[in-house]
C-alpha positions in Angstrom: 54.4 -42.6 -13.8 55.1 -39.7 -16.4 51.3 -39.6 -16.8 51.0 -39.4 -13.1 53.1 -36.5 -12.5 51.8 -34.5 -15.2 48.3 -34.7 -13.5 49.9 -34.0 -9.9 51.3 -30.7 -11.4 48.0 -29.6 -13.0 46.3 -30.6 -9.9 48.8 -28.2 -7.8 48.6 -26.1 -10.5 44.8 -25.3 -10.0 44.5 -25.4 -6.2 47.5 -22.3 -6.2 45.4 -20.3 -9.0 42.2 -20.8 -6.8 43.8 -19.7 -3.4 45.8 -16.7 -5.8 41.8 -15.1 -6.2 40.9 -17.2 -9.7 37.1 -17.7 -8.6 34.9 -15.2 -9.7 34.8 -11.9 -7.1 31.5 -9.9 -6.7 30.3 -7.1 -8.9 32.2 -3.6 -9.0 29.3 -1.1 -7.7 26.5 -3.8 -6.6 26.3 -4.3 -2.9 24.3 -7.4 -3.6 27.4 -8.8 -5.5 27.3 -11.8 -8.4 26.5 -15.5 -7.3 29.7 -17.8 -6.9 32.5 -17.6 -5.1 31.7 -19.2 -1.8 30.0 -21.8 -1.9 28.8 -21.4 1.6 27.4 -17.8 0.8 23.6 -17.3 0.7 22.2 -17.7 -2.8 20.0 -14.2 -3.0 23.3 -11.9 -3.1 22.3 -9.9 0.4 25.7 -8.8 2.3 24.2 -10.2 5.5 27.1 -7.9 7.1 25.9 -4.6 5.9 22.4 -5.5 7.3 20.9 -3.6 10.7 19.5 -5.5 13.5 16.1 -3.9 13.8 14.3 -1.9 10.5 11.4 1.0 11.8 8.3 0.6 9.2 6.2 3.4 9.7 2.6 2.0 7.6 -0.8 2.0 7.6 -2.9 0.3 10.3 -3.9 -3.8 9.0 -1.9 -3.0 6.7 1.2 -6.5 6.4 0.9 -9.5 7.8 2.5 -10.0 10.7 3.8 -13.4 9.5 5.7 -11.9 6.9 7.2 -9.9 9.3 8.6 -13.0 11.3 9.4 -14.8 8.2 12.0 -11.7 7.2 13.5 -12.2 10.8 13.9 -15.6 10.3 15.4 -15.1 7.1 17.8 -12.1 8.0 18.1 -11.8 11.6 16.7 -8.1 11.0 13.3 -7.0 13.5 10.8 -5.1 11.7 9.5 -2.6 14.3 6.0 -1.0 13.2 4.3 1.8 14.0 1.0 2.8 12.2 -1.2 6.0 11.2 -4.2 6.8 9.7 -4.0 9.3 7.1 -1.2 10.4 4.8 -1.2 14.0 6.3 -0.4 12.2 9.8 2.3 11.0 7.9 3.6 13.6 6.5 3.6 15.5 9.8 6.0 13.2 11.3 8.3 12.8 8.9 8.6 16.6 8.2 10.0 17.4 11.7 13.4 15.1 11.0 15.2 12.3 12.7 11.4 10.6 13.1 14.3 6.9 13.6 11.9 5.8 10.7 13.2 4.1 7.6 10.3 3.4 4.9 7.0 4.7 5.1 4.4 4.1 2.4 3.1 7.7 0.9 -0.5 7.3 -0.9 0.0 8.8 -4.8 0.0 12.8 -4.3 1.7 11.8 -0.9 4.5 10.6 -3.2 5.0 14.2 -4.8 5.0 16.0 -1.8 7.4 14.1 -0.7 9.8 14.2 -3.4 9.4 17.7 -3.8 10.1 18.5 0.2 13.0 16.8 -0.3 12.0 14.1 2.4 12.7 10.8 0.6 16.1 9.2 -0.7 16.2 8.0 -4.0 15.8 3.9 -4.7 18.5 1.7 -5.3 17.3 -0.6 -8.4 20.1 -2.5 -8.1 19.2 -4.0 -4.9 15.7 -4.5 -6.2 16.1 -7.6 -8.8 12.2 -8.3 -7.8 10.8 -5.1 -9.4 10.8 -7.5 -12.7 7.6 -9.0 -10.7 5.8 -5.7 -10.8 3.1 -5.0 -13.5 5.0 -2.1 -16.0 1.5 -0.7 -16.6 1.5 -0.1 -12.8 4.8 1.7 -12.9 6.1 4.8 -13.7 2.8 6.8 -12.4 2.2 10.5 -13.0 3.3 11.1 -8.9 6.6 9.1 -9.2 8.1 9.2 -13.4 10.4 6.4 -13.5 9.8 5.5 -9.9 12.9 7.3 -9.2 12.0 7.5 -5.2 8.9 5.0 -4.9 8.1 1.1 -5.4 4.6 0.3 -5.6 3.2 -1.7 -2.4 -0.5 -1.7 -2.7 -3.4 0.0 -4.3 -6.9 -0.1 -4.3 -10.8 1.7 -4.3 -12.8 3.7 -2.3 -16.1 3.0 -2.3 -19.0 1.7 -0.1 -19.0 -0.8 1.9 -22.5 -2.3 3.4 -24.1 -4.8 5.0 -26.5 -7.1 2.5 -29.0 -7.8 5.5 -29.9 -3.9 5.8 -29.3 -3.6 2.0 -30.6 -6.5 0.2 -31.5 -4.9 -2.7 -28.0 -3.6 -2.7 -26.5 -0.1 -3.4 -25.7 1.4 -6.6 -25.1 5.7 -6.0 -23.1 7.7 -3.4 -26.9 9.5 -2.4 -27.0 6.3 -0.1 -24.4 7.5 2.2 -24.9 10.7 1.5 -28.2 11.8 1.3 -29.9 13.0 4.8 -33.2 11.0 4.0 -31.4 8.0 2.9 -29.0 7.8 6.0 -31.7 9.0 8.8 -32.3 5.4 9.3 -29.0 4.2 10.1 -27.7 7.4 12.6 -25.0 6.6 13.8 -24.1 3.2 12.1 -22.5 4.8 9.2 -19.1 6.1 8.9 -17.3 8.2 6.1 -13.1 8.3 5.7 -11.3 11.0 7.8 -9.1 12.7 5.0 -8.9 15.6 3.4 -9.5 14.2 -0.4 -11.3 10.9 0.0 -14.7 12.8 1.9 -15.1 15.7 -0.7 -13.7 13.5 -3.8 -17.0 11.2 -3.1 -19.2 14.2 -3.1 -17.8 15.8 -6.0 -18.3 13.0 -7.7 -21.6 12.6 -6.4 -22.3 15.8 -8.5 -20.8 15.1 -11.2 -17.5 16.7 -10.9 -14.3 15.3 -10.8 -12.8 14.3 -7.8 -9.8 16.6 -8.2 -12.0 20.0 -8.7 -11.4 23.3 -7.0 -14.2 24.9 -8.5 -15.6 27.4 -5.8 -19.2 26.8 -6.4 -18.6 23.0 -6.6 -16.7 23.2 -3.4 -19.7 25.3 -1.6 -21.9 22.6 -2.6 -20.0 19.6 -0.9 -19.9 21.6 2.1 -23.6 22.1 2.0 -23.9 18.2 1.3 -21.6 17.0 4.2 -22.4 19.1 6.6 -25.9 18.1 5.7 -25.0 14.8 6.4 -22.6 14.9 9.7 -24.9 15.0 12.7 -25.9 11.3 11.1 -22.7 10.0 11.2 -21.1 8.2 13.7 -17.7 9.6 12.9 -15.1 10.3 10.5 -13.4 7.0 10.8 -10.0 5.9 8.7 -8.5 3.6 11.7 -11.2 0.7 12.0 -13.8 0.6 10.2 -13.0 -3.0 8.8 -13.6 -4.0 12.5 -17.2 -1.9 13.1 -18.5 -3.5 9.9 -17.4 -6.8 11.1 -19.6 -6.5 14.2 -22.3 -4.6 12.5 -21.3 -1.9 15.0 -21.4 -0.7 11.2 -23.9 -1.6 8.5 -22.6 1.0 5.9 -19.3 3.0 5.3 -17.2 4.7 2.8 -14.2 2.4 2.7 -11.1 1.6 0.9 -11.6 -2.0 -0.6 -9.2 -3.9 1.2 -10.5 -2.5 4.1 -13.9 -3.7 3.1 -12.4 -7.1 2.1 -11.0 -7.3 6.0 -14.6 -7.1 7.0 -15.7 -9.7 4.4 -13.2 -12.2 5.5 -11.7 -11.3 9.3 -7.7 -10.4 9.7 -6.2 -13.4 10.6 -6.3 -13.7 14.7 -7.3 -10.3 15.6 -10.9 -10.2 14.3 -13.9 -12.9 12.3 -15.2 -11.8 9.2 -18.8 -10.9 8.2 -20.1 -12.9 4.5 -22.6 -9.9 4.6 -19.9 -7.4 3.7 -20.3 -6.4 0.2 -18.8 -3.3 -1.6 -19.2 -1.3 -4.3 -18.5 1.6 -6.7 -21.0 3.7 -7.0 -22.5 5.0 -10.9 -20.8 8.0 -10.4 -17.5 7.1 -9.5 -15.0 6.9 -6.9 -11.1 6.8 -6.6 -7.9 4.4 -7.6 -5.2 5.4 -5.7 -2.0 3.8 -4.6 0.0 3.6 -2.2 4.4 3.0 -2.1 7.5 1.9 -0.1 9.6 5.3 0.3 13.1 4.9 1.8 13.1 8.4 4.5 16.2 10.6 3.0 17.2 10.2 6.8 17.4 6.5 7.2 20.3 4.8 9.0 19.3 1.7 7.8 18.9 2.0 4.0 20.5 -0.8 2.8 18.0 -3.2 5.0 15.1 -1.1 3.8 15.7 -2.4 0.2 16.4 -5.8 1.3 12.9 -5.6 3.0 11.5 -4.1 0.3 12.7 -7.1 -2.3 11.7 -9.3 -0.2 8.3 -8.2 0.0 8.5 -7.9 -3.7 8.4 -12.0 -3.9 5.8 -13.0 -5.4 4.6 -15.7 -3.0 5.4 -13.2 0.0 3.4 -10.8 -2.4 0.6 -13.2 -2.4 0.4 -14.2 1.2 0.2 -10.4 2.2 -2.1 -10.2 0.1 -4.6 -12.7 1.4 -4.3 -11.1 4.9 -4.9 -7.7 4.3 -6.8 -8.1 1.0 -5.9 -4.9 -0.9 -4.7 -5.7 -4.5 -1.0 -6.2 -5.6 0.8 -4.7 -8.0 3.3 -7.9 -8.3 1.2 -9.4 -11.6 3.4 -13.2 -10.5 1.8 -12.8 -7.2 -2.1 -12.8 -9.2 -1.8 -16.7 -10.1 -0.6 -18.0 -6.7 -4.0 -16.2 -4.7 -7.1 -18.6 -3.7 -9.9 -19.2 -5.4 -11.8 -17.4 -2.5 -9.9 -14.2 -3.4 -10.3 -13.8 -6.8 -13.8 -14.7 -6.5 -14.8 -11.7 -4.3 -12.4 -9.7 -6.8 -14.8 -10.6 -9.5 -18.4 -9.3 -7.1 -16.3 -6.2 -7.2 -13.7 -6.2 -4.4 -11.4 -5.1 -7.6 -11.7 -2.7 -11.0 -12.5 -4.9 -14.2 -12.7 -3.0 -17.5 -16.1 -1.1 -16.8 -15.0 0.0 -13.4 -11.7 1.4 -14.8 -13.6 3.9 -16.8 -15.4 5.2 -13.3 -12.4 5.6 -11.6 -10.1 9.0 -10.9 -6.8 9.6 -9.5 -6.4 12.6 -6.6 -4.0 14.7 -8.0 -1.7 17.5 -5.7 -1.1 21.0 -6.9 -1.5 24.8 -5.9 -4.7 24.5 -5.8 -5.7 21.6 -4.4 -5.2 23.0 -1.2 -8.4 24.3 -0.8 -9.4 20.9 0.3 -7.5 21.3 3.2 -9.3 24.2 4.3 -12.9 23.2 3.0 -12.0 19.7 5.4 -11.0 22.3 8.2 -14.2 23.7 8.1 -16.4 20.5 7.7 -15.0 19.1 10.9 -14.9 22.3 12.8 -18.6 22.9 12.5 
């Protein structure tokens, strides 16, 4: 009996300390708090009080899986409403006017500093990112973004040439097939080349040997010479859907971004088939990586549920299945090993960089004077 009412108190003992606040309490300063306590409380540490009903994701056209977008829903109760553009200066436009109701919006690289230095985007929360250990370091901390202070890497890419094997068959292997008058008289108006500012010159410039990212006068007459040479061949300036005119051979060559090359190759889910006649390539002279990131808008109501969105989409298997809809390439290096076999095989025909490519490739860089290519791409498409 003695034994019996020493374990009674002890037993009594416990329950009061528990109801007194003995279980462990979440974090001081992290909203996502520590797991424990309640036993009933959801296991990823998101304050499903603090979250918004609906999250307004301005992006890139094809450019999430809409699946991913229902499975956050299900997940959170939060709607992800999406809007889309076509160019980073579209972008930009919108945002710069204020109170756009947008909360992230996913600036290419030189996007990024303009940006920052504009004062239009809110600095990143690492706390509430635990899945930024997924991310490759070596594609962190980025000459637009040190430290990644006000950007998280989303996707990046190539721009290159996309083409049609049937009209190519001895493939392509230099920007003069795209560009050159006498090489694209054949194919009026069934070729199409980006509509932005940097991509259209940058393949000239390199197509002369220059880098992508020069000013020089006399190199910059001499891309206006070659593209204006070229324009009444064209069948436009096209950044919105090329992926779907080279799927129906509306298209048989383009200058493309790969994923939107690898869209072509392989269809977008329900909205359009693929074509296995899509190839793509890098041409000898070169062409550009760029990248593009998940920016919080320093105006945001809802910036707590923009970095639960953005963890979430930093999951490695949510990583993964985006990627195999849209087809771009993933900075989450846990997301590489859970990708098809299908995938990583057109990776390797050159849907991605391996170690010789890398060497051909250039990042567009923003400073004082690269706005000159905002007036020599005025001209171009004014004449």
């Amino acid at each position: 009996m003695q034994m019996l009412r020493v374990l009674l108190v002890a037993l009594l003992l416990a329950v009061s300390l528990a109801a007194c606040g003995g279980s462990s309490a979440t974090s001081p300063g992290n909203e996502y708090g520590a797991s424990g306590g309640d036993s009933t409380a959801p296991s990823d540490g998101v304050d499903r009080s603090k979250l918004a009903k609906e999250l307004y994701f301005y992006n890139w056209s094809d450019y999430i899986d809409p699946a991913v977008l229902d499975q956050f829903e299900a997940e959170y109760g939060v709607k992800v409403i999406v809007d889309t553009y076509d160019s980073n200066e579209d972008m930009l436009a919108k945002v710069r006017a204020g109170n756009s109701g947008y909360d992230i919006v996913v600036p290419s690289d030189y996007a990024v500093q303009i940006m920052i230095a504009e004062g239009l985007a809110a600095p990143v929360d690492k706390t509430l990112l635990p899945n930024l250990v997924h991310l490759d370091p070596n594609l962190l901390d980025q000459y637009f973004d040190k430290g990644n202070a006000y950007s998280i890497p989303y996707m990046y890419g190539i721009t290159g040439i996309a083409y049609n094997t049937k009209f190519f068959p001895n493939g392509i292997d230099s920007w003069a097939a795209i560009l050159e008058p006498s090489q694209v008289a054949p194919f009026a108006g069934k070729f199409s080349m980006l509509d932005d500012a940097r991509e259209t010159p940058g393949a000239a410039l390199r197509y002369i040997g220059q880098s992508l990212n020069s000013t020089d006068p006399a190199a910059l007459a001499r891309v206006k010479e070659i593209l204006l040479a070229q324009k009444p061949y064209l069948a436009a300036y096209n950044s919105s859907d090329v992926n779907r005119k080279l799927a129906s051979e509306e298209y048989v060559l383009a200058h493309s971004w790969s994923g939107s090359a690898m869209q072509a190759r392989n269809g977008l889910g329900d909205e359009f088939s693929g074509n296995p006649n899509i190839a793509f390539v890098i041409p000898k002279e070169g062409g550009m990586i760029w990248m593009d990131n998940m920016m919080i808008l320093k105006d945001s109501p809802h910036a707590y549920t923009a970095h639960v969105f953005m963890n979430f989409l930093m999951r490695p298997e949510v990583a993964a299945q985006n990627v195999e809809y849209i087809g771009y390439l993933t900075p989450n290096k846990d997301a590489l090993e859970l990708l098809s076999p299908e995938i990583r095989e057109l990776y390797a025909q050159g849907f991605a960089p391996d170690e010789e490519m890398y060497k051909r490739l250039e990042w567009a860089v923003r400073n004082e004077g690269t706005t000159a290519f905002d007036d020599l791409w005025t001209e171009i498409k004014g004449q």
